[in-house]
C-alpha positions as YAML, in Angstrom:
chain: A
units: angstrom
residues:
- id: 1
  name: UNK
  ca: [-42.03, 37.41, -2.37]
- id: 2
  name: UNK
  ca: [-43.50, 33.95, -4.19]
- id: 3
  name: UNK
  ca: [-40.68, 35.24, -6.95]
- id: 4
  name: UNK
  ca: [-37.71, 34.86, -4.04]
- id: 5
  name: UNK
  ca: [-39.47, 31.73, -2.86]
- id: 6
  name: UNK
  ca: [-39.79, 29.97, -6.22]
- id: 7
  name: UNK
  ca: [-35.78, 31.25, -7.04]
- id: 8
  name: UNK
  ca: [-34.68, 29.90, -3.29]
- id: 9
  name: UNK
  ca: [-36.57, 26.10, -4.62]
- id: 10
  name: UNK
  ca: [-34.61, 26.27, -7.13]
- id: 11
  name: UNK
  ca: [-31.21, 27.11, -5.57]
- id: 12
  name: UNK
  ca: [-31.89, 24.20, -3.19]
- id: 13
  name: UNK
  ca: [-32.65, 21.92, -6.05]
- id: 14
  name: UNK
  ca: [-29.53, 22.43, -7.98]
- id: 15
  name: UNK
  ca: [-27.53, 22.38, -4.58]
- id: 16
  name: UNK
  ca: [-29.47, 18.71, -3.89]
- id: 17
  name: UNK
  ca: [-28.74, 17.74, -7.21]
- id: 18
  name: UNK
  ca: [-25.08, 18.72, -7.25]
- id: 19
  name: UNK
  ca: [-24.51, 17.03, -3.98]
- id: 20
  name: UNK
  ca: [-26.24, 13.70, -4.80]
- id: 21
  name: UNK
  ca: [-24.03, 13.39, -8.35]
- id: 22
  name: UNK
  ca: [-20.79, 14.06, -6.15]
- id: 23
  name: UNK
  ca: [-22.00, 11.41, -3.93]
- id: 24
  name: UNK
  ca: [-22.75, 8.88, -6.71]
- id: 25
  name: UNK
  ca: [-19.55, 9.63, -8.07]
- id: 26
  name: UNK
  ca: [-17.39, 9.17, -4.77]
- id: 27
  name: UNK
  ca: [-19.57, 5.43, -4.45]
- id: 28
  name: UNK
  ca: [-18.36, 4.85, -8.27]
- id: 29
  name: UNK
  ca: [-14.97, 5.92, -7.68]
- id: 30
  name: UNK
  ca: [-15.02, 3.77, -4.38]
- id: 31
  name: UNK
  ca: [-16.65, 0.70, -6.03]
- id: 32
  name: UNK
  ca: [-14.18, 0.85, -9.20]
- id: 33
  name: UNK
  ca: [-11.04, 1.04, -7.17]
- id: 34
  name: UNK
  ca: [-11.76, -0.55, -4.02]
- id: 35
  name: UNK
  ca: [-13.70, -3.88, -5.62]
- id: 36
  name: UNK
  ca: [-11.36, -6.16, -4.67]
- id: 37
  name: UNK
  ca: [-9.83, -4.34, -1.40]
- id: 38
  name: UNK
  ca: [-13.71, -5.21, 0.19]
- id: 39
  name: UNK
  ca: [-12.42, -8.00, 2.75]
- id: 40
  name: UNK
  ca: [-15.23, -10.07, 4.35]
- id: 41
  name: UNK
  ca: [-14.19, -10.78, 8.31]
- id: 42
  name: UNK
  ca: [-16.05, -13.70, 9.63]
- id: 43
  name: UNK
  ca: [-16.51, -13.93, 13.15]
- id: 44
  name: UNK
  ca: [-16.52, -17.14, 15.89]
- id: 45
  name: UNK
  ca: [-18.54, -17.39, 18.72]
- id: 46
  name: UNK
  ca: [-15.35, -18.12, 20.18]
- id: 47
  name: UNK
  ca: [-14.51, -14.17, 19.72]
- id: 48
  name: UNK
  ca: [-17.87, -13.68, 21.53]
- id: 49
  name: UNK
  ca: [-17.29, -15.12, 24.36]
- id: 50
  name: UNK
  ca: [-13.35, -13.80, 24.90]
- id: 51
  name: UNK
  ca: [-14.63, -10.06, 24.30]
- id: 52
  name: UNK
  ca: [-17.86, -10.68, 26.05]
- id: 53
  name: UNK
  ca: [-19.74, -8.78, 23.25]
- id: 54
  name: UNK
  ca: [-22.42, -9.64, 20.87]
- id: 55
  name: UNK
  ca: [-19.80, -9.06, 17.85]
- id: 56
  name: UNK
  ca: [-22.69, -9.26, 15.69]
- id: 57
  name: UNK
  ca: [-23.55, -5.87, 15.94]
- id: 58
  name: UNK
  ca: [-19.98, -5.22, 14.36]
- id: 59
  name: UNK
  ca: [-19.56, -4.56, 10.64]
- id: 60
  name: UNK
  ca: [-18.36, -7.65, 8.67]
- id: 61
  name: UNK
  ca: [-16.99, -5.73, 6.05]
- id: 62
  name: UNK
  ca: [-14.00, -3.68, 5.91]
- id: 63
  name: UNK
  ca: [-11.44, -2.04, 3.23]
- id: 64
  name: UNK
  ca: [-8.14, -3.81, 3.63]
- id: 65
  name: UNK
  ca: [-7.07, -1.32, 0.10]
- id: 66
  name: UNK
  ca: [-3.35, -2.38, -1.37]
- id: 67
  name: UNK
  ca: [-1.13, -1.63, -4.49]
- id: 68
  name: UNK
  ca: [0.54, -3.67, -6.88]
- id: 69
  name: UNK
  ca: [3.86, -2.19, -8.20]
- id: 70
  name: UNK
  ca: [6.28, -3.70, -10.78]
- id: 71
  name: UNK
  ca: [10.27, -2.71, -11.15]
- id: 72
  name: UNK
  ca: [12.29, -4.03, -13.84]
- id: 73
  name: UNK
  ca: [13.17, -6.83, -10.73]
- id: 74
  name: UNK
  ca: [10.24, -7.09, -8.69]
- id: 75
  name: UNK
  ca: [6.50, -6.86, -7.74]
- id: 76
  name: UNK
  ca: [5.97, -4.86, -4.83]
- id: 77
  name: UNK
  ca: [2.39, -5.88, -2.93]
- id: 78
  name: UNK
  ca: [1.81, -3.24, -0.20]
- id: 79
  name: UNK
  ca: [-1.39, -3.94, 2.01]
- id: 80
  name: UNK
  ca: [-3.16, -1.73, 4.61]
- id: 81
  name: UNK
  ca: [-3.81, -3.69, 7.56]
- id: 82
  name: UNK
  ca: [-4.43, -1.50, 10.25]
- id: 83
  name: UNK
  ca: [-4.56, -2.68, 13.82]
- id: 84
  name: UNK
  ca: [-3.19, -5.98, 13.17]
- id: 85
  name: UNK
  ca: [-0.17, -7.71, 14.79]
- id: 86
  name: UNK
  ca: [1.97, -8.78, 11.87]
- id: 87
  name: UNK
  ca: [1.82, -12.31, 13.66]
- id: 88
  name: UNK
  ca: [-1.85, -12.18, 13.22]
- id: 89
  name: UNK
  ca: [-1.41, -12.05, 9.13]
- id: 90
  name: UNK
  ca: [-0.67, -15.02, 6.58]
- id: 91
  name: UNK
  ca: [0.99, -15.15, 3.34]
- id: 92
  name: UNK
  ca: [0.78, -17.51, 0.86]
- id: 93
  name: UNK
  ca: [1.86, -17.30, -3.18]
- id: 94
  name: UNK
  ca: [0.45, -19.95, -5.46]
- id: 95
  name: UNK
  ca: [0.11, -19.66, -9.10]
- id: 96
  name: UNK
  ca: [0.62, -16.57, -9.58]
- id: 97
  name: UNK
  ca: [-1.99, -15.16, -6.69]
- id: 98
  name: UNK
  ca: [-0.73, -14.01, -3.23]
- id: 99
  name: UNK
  ca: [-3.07, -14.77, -0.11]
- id: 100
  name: UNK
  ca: [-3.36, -13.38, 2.58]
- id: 101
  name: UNK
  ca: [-5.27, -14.32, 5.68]
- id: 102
  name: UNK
  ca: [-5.48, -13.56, 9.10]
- id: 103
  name: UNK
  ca: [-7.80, -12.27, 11.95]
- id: 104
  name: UNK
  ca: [-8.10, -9.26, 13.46]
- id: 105
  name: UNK
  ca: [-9.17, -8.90, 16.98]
- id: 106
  name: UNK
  ca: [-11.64, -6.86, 18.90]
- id: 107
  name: UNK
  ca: [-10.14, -5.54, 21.88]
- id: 108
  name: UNK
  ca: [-12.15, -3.32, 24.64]
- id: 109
  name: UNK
  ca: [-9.86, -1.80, 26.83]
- id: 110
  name: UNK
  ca: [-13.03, -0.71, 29.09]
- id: 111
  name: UNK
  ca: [-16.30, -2.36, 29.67]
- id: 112
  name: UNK
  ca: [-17.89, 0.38, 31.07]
- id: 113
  name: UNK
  ca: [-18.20, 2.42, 27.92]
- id: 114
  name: UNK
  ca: [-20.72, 2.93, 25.07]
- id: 115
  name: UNK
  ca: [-19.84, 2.92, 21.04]
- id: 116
  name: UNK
  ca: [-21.46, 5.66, 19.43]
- id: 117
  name: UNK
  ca: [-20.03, 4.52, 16.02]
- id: 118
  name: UNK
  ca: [-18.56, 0.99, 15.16]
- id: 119
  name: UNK
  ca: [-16.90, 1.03, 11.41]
- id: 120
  name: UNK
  ca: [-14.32, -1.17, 11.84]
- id: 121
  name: UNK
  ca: [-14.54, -5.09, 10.98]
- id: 122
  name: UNK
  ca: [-13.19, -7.82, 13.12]
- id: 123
  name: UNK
  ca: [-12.44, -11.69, 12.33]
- id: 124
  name: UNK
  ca: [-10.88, -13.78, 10.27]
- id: 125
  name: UNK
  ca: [-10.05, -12.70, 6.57]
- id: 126
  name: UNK
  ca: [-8.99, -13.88, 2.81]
- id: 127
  name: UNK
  ca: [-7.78, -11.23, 0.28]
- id: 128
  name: UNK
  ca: [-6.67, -12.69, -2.73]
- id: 129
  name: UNK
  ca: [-4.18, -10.73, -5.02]
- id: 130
  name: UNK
  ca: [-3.24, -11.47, -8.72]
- id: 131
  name: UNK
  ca: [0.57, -10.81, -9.14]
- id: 132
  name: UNK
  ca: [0.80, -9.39, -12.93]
- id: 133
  name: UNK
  ca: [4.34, -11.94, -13.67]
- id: 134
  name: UNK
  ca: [6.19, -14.83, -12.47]
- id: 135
  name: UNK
  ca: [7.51, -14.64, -9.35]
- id: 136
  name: UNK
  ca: [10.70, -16.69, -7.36]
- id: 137
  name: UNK
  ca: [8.80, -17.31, -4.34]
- id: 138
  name: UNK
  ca: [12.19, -18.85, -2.68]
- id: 139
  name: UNK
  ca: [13.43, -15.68, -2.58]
- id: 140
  name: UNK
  ca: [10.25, -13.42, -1.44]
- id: 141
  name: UNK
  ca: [10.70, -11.14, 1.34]
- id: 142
  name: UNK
  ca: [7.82, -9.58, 3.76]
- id: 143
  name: UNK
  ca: [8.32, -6.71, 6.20]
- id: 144
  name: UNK
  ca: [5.14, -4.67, 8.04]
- id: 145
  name: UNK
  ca: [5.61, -0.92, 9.16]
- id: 146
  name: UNK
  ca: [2.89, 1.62, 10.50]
- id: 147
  name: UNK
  ca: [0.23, -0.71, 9.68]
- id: 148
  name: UNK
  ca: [1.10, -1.53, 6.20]
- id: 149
  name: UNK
  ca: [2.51, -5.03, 4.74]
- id: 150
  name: UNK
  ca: [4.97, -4.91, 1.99]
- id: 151
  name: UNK
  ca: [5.86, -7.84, -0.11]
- id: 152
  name: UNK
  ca: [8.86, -7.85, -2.33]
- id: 153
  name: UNK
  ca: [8.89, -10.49, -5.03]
- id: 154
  name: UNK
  ca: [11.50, -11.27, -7.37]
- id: 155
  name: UNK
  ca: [10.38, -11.87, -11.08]
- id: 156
  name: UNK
  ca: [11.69, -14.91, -12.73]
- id: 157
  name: UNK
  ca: [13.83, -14.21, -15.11]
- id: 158
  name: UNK
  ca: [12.68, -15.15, -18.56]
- id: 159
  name: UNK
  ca: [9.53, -14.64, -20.85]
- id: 160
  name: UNK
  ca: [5.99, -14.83, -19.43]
- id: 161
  name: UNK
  ca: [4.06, -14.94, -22.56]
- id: 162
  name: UNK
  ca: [4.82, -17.29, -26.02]
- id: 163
  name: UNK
  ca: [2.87, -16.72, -29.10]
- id: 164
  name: UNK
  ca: [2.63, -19.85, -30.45]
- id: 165
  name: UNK
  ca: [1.66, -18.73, -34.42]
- id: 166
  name: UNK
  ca: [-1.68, -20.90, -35.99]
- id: 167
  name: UNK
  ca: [-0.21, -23.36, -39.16]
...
């Protein structure tokens, strides 16, 4: 019997021990790849007082995740922004970075309910983008479908880099 017990410890252990490394590895993976996709949302008081909740019980961070694609013509910036009005989101190129801003709203349809869970973030935003090449902005294009944001930006034609040699 102590035999089964002290085999049954040990079958928990390595089960605890396999769970908590595929735990740290899902927070690596998440941390690696999703760095710069962690948006802060700040909140107003206005907000507050239009949803009449205390939003500060709301998370202030959120995932807004994206890819950056490149054709032999263009940079393709696709954003998740889910629940958002696409009136509700700003872009802006400069140098070489795309910004985007916005706010996203809380909405209650009833106020005679209780959250049990709360995960998604509410305010205004920044996420800030490096595009990899020159773009035309004159000539950039955005279009938002099923919650996601697609930019289409022509590359400027030319080279991006010079080596300039050392004399």
């Amino acid at each position: 019997m102590l035999d089964s017990l002290k085999q049954a410890g040990k079958n928990i252990g390595h089960g605890l021990g396999r769970t908590w490394e595929s735990l740290a590895e899902g927070w690596r993976e998440l941390l690696g790849r999703g760095n710069d996709a962690l948006t802060h949302f700040a909140r107003s008081k206005d907000e507050e007082q239009k949803t009449g909740t205390t939003l500060s019980t709301l998370p202030r961070w959120s995932l807004l995740a994206g890819e950056v694609e490149e054709t032999d013509k263009e940079i393709l910036v696709h954003i998740e922004v889910p629940g958002m009005e696409k009136k509700d989101c700003h872009i802006t190129i400069e140098n070489n970075m795309l910004y985007l801003s916005g706010e996203k709203h809380f909405e209650r349809e009833r106020n005679d309910s209780t959250y049990h869970i709360m995960e998604r973030a509410y305010g205004a935003f920044q996420r800030t983008i490096p595009l990899p090449r020159n773009v035309d902005t004159d000539k950039a294009e955005a279009s938002y479908k099923n919650g996601v944001m697609t930019v289409r930006l022509p590359k400027v034609a030319g080279k991006n880099a010079k080596t300039i040699p050392l004399t």
